[in-house]
VMD Tcl script that builds the backbone (N, CA, C; Angstrom):
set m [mol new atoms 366]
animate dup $m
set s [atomselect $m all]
$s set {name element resname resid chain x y z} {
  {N N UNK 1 A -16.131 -14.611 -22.345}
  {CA C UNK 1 A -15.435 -13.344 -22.367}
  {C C UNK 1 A -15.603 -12.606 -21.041}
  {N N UNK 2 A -16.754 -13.033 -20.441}
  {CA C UNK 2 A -17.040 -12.104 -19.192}
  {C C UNK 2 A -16.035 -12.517 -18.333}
  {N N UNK 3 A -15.860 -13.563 -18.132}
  {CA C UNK 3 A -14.354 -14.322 -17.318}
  {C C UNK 3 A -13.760 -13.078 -17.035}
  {N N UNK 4 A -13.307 -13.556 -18.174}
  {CA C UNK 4 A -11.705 -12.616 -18.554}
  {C C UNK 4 A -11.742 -11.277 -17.933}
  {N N UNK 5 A -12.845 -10.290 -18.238}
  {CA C UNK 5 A -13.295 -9.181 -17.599}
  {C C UNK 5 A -13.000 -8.990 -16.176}
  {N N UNK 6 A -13.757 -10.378 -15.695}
  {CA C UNK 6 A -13.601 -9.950 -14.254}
  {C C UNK 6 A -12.379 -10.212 -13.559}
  {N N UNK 7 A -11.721 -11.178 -14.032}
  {CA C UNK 7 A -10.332 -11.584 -13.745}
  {C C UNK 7 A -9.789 -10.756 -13.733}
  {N N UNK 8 A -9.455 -9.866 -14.876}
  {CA C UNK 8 A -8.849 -8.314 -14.710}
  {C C UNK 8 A -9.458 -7.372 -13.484}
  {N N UNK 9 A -10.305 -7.342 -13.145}
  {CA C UNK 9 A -10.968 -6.457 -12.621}
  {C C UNK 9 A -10.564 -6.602 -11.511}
  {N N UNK 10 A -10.557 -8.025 -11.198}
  {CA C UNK 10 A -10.230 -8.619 -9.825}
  {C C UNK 10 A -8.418 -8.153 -9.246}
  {N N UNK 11 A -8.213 -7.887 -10.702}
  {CA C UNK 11 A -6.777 -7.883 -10.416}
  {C C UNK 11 A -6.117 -6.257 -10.074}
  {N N UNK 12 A -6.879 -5.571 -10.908}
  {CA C UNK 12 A -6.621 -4.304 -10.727}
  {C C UNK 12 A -7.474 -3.948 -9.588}
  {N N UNK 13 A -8.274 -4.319 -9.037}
  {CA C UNK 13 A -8.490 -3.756 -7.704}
  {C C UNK 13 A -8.361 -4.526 -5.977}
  {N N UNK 14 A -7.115 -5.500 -6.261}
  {CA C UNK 14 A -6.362 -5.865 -5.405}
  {C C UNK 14 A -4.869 -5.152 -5.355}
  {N N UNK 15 A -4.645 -4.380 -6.793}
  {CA C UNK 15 A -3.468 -3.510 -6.766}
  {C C UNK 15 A -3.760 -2.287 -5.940}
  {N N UNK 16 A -5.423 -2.074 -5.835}
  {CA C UNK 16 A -5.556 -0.847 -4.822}
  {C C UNK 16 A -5.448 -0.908 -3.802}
  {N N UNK 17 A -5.326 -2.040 -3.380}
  {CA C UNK 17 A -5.437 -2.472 -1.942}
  {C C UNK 17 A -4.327 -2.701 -1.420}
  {N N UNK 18 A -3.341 -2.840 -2.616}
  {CA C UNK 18 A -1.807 -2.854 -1.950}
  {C C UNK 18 A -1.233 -2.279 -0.116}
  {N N UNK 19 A -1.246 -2.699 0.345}
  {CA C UNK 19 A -1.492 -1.893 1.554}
  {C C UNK 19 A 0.159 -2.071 2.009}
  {N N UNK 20 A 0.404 -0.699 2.709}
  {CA C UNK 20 A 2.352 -0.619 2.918}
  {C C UNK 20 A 2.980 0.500 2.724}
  {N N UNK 21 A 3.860 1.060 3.066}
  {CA C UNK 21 A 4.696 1.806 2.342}
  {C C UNK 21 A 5.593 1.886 1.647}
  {N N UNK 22 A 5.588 2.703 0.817}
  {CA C UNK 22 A 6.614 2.983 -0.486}
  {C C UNK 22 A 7.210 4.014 -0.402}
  {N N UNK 23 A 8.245 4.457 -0.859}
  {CA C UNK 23 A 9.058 5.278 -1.447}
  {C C UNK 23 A 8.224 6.921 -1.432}
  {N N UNK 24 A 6.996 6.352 -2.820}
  {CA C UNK 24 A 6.615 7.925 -3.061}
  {C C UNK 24 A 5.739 7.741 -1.763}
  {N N UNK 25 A 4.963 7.112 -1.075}
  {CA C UNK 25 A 4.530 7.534 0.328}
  {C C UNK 25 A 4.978 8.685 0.947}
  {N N UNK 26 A 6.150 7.837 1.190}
  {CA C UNK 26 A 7.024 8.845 2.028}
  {C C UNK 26 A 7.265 10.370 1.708}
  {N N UNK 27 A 7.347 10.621 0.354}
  {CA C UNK 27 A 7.518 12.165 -0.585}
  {C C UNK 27 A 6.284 12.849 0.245}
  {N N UNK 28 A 4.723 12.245 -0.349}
  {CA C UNK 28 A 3.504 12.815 -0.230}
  {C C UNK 28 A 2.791 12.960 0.702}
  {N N UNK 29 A 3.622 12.050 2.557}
  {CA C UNK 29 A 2.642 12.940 3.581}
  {C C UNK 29 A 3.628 13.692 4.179}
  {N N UNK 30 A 2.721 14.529 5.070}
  {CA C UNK 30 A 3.240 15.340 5.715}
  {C C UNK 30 A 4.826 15.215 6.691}
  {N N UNK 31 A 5.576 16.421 6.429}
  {CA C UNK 31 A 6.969 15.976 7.232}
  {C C UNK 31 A 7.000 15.336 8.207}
  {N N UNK 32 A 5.507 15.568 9.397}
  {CA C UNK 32 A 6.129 15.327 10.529}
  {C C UNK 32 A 5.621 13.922 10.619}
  {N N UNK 33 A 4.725 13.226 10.085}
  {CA C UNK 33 A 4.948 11.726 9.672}
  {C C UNK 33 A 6.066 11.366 9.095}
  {N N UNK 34 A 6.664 11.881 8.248}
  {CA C UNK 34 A 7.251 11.239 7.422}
  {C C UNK 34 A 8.522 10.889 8.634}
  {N N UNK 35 A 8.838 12.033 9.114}
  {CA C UNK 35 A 10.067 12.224 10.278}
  {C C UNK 35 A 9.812 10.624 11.291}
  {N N UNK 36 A 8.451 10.635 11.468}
  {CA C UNK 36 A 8.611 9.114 12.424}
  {C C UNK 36 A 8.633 8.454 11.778}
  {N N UNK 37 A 8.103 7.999 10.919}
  {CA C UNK 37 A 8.410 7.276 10.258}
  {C C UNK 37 A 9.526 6.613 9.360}
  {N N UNK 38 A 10.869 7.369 9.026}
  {CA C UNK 38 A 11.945 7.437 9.099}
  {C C UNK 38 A 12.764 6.544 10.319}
  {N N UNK 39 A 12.752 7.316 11.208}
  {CA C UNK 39 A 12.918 7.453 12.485}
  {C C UNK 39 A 12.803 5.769 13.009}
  {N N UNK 40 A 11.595 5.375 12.954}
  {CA C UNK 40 A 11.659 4.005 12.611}
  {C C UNK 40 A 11.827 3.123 11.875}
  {N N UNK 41 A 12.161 3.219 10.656}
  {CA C UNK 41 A 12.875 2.393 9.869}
  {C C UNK 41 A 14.388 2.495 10.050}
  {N N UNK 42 A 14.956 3.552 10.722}
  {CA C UNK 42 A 16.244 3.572 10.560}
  {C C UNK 42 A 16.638 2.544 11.809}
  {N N UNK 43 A 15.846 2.489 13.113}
  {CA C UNK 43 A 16.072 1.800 14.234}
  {C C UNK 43 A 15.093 0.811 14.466}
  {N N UNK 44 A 14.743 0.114 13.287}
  {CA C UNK 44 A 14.019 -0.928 13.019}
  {C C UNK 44 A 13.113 -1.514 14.362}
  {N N UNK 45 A 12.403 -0.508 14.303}
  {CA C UNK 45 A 11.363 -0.448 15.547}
  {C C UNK 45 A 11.628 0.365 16.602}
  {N N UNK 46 A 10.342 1.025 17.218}
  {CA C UNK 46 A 10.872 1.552 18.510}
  {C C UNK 46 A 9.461 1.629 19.144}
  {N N UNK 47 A 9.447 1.798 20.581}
  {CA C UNK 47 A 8.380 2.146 21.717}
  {C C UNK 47 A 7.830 3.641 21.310}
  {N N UNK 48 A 6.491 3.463 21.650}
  {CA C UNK 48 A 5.832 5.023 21.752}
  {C C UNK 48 A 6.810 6.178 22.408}
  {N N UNK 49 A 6.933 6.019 23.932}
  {CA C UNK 49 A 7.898 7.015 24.521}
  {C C UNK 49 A 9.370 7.806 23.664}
  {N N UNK 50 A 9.796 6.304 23.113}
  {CA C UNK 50 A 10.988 6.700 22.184}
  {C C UNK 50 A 10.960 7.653 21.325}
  {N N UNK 51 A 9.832 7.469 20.371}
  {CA C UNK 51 A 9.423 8.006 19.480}
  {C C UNK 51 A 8.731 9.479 19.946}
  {N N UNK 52 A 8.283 9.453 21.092}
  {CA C UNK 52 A 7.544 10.629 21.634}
  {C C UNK 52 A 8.700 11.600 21.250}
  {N N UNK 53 A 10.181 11.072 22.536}
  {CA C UNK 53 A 11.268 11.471 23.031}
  {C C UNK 53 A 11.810 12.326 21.896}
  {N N UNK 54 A 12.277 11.162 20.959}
  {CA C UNK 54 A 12.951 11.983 19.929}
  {C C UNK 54 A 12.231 13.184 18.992}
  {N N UNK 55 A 10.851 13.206 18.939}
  {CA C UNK 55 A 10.040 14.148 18.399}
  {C C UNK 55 A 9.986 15.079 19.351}
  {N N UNK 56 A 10.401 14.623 20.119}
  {CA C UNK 56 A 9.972 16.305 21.343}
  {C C UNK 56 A 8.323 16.360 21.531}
  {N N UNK 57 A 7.187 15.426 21.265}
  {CA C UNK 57 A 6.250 15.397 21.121}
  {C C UNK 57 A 5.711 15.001 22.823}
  {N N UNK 58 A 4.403 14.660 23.128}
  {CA C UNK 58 A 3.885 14.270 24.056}
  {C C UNK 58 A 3.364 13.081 23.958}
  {N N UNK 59 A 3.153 12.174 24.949}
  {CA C UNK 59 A 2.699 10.615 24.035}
  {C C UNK 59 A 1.097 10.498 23.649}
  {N N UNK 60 A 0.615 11.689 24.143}
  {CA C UNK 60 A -0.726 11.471 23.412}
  {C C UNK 60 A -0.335 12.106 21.301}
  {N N UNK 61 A 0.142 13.189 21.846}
  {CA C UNK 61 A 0.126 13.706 20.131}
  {C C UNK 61 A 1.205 12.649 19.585}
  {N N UNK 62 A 1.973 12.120 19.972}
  {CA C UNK 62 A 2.720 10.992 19.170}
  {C C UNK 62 A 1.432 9.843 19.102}
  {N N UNK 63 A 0.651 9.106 19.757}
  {CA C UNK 63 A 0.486 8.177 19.672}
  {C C UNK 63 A -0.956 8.245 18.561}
  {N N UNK 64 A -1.440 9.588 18.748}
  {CA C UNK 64 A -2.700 10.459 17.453}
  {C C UNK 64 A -1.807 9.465 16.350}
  {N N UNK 65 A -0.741 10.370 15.989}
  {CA C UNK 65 A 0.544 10.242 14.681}
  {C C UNK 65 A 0.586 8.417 14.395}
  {N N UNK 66 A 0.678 7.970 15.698}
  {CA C UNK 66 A 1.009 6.338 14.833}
  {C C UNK 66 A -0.044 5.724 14.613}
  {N N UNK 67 A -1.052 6.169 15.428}
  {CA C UNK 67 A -2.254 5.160 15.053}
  {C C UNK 67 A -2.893 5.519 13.351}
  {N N UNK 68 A -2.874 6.979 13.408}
  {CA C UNK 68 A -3.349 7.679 11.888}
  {C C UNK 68 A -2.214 6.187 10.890}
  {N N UNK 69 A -1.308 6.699 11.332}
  {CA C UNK 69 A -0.260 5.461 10.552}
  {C C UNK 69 A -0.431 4.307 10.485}
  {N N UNK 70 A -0.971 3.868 11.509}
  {CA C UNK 70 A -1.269 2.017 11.811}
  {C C UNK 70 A -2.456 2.128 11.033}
  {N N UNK 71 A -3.234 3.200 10.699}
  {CA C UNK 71 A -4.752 2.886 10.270}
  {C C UNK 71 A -4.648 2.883 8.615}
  {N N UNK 72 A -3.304 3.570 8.362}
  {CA C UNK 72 A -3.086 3.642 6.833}
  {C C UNK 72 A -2.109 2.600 6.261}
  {N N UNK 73 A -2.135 1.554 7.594}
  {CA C UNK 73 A -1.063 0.552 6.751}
  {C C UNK 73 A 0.396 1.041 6.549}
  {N N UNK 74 A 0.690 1.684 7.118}
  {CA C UNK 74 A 2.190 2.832 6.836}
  {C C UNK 74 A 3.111 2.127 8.313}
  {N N UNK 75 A 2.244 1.309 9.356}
  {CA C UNK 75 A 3.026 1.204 10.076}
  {C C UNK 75 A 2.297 0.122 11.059}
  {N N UNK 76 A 2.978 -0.842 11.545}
  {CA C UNK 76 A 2.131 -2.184 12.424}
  {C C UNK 76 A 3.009 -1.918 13.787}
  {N N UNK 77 A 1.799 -2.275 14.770}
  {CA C UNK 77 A 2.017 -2.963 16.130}
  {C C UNK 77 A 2.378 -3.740 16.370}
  {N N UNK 78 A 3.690 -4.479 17.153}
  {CA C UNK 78 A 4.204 -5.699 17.098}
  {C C UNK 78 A 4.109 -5.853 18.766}
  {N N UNK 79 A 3.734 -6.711 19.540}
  {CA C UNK 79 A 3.586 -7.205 21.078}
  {C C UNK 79 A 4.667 -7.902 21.637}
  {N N UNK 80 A 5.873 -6.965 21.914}
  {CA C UNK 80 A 6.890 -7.962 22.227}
  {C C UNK 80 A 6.895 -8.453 23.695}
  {N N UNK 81 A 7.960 -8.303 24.276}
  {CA C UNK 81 A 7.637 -9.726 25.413}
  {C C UNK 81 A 6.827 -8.292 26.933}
  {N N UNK 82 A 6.390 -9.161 27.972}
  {CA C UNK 82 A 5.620 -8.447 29.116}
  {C C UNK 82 A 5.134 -7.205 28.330}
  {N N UNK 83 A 4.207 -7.703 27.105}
  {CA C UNK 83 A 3.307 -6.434 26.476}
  {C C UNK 83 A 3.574 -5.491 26.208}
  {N N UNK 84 A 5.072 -5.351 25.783}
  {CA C UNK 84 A 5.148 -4.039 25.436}
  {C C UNK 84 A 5.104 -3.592 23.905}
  {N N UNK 85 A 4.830 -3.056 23.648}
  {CA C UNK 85 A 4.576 -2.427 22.058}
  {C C UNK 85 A 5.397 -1.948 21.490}
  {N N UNK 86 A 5.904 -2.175 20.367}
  {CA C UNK 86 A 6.790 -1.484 19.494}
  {C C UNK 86 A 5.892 -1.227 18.085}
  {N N UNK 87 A 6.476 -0.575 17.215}
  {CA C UNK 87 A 5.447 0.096 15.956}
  {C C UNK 87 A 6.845 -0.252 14.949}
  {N N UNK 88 A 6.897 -0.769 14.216}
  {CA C UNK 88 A 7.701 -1.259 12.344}
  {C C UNK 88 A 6.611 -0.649 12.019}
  {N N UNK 89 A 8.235 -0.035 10.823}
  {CA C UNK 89 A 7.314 -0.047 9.105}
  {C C UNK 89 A 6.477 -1.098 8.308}
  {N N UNK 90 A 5.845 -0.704 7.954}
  {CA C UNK 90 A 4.531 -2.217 7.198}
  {C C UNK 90 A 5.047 -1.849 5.803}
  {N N UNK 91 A 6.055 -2.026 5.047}
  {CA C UNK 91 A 6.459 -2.178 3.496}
  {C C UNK 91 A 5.551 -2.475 2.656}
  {N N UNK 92 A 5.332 -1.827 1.680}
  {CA C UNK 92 A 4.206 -2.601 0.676}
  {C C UNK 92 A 4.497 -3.632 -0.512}
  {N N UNK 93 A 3.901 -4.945 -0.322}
  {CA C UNK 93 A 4.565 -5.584 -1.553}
  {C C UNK 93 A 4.826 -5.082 -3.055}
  {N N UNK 94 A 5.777 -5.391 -3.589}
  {CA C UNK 94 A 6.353 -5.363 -5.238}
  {C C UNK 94 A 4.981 -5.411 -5.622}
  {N N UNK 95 A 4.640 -4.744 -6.801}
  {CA C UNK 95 A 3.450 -4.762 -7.509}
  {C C UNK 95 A 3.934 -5.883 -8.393}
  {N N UNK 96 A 2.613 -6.796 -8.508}
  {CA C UNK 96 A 3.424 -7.829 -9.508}
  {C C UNK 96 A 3.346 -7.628 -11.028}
  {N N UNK 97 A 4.079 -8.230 -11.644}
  {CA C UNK 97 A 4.575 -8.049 -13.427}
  {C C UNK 97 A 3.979 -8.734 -13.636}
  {N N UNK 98 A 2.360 -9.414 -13.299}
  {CA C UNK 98 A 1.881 -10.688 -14.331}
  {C C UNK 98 A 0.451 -9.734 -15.195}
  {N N UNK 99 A 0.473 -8.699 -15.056}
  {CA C UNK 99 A -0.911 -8.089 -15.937}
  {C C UNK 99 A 0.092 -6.808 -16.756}
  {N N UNK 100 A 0.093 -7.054 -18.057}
  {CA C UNK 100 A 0.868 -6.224 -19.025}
  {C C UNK 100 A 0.018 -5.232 -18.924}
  {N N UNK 101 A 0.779 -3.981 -18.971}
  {CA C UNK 101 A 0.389 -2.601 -19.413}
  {C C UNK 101 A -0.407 -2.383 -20.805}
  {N N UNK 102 A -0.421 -3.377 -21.709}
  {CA C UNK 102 A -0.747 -3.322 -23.048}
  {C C UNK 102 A -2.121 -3.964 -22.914}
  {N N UNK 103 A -2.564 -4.736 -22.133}
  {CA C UNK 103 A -3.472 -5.830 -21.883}
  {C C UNK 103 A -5.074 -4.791 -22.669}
  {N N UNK 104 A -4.920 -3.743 -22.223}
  {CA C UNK 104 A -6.194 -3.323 -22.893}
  {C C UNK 104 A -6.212 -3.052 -24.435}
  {N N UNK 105 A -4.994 -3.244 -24.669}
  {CA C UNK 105 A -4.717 -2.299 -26.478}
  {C C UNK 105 A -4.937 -4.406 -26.840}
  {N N UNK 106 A -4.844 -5.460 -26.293}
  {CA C UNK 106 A -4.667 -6.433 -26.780}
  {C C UNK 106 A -6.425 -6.892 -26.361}
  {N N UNK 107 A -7.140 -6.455 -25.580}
  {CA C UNK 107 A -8.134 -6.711 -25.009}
  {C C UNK 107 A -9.234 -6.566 -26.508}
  {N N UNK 108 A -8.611 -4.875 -26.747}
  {CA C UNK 108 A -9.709 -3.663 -27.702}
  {C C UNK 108 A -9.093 -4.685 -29.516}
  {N N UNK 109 A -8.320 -5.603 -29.549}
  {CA C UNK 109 A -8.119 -6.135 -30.625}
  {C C UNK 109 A -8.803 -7.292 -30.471}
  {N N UNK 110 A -9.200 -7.978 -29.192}
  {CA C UNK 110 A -9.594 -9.165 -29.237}
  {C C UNK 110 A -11.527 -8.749 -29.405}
  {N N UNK 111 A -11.650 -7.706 -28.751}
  {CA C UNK 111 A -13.283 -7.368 -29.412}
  {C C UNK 111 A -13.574 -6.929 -30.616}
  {N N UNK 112 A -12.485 -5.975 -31.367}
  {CA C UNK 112 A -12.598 -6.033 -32.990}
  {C C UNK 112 A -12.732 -7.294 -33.970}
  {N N UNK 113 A -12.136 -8.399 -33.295}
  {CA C UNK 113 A -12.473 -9.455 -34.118}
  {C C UNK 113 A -13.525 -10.122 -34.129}
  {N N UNK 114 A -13.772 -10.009 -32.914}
  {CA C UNK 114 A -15.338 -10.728 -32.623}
  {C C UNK 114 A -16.284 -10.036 -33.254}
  {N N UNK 115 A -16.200 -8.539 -33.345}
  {CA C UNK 115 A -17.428 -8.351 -34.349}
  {C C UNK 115 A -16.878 -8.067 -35.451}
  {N N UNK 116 A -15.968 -8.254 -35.894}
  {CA C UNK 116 A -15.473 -8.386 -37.453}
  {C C UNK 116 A -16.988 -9.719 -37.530}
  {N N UNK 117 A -16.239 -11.223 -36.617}
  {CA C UNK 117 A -16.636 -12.157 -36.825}
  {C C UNK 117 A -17.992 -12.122 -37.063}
  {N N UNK 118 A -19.089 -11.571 -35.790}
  {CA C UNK 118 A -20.368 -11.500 -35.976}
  {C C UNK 118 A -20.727 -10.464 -37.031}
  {N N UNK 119 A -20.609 -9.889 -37.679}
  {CA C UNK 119 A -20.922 -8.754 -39.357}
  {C C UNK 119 A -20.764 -9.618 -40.166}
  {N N UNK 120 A -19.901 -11.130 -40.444}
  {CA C UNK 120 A -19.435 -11.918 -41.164}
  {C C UNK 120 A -20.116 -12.376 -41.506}
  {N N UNK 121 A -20.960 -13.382 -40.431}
  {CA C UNK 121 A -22.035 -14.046 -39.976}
  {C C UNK 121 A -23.347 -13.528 -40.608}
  {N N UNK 122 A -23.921 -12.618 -40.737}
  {CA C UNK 122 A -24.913 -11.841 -40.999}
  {C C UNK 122 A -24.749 -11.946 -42.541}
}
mol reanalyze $m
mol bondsrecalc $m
mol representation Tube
mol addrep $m
């Protein structure tokens, strides 16, 4: 039975780790992330300067903004050719459909029987 336990366990805390962005991401930080971040998904990548440019920002306070982002998985460094850097969105994978929502209401029936079983026993 302990298996089983940890198998779950294992599973629900690789869903925390989901690392990427989503949808409600985007709702819950702040505008002026959210704005670059936009910003680059719509032009499926761009250079620091670019990104400075269109923020009206400076490339140090833009580059604060992407790294906070690169550090939250919200956004990757890609090395394109003579080293130059561009920053994509990092998407977060589909959560997968293989652990049912019910799994604990089927879990809390599979330990009622067992000590049905062991009271039996006795």
């Amino acid at each position: 039975m302990a298996g089983l336990f940890n198998r779950l366990q294992d599973e629900l805390d690789a869903r925390d780790k989901n690392e990427g962005l989503s949808p409600i991401d985007l709702l819950d930080m702040p505008e002026s992330l959210a704005a670059i971040i936009n910003q680059i998904i719509r032009k499926n990548g761009m250079k620091l300067e670019d990104i400075a440019g269109e923020q009206g920002q400076s490339l140090k306070a833009t580059k604060k903004m992407l790294d906070e982002l690169v550090g939250k998985g919200y956004v990757r460094q890609i090395e394109v050719r003579d080293e130059e850097i561009w920053y994509k969105a990092q998407f977060g994978r589909k959560a997968d459909k293989t652990l049912s929502l019910s799994i604990w209401s089927a879990l809390d029936g599979v330990v009622e029987d067992e000590e049905k079983k062991a009271k039996s026993k006795k």
